[in-house]
C-alpha positions in Angstrom: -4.9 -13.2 -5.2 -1.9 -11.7 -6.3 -1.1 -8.1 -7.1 1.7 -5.9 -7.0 2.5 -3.3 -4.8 5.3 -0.6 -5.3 6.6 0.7 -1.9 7.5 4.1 -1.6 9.5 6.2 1.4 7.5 9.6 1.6 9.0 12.6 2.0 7.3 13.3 4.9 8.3 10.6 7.3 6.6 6.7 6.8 5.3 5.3 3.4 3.1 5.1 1.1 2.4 2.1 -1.5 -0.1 1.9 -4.8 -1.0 -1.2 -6.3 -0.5 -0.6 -10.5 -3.4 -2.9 -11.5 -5.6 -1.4 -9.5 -6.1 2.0 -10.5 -6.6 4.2 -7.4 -5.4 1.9 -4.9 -2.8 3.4 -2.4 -2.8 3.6 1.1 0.0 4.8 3.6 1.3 4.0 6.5 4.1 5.1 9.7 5.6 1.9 9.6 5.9 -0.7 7.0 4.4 -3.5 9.2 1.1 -0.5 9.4 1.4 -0.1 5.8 1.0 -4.2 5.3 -1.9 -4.2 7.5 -3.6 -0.9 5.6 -2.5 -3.0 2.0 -4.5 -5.7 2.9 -7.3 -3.6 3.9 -7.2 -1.6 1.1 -7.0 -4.2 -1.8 -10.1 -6.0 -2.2 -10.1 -9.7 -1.6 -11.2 -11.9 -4.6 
């Protein structure tokens, strides 16, 4: 499956990403390879 995921610097040191067609979904991470990982956790898989 394929969604889209806007990627975000936070303010706060690392990032933080939300997914637009799935309401709710955002995760975070210190890194952006942690914040990959934590994407593909958080999205469920179809």
């Amino acid at each position: 499956m394929k969604v889209k995921v806007i990627i975000h610097k936070a303010e706060e040191g690392g990032f933080w990403a939300e997914v637009p067609a799935l309401p709710g979904c955002a995760t975070q991470g210190e890194t952006i390879e942690e914040l990959i990982k934590n994407i593909y956790e958080a999205v469920p898989s179809a």
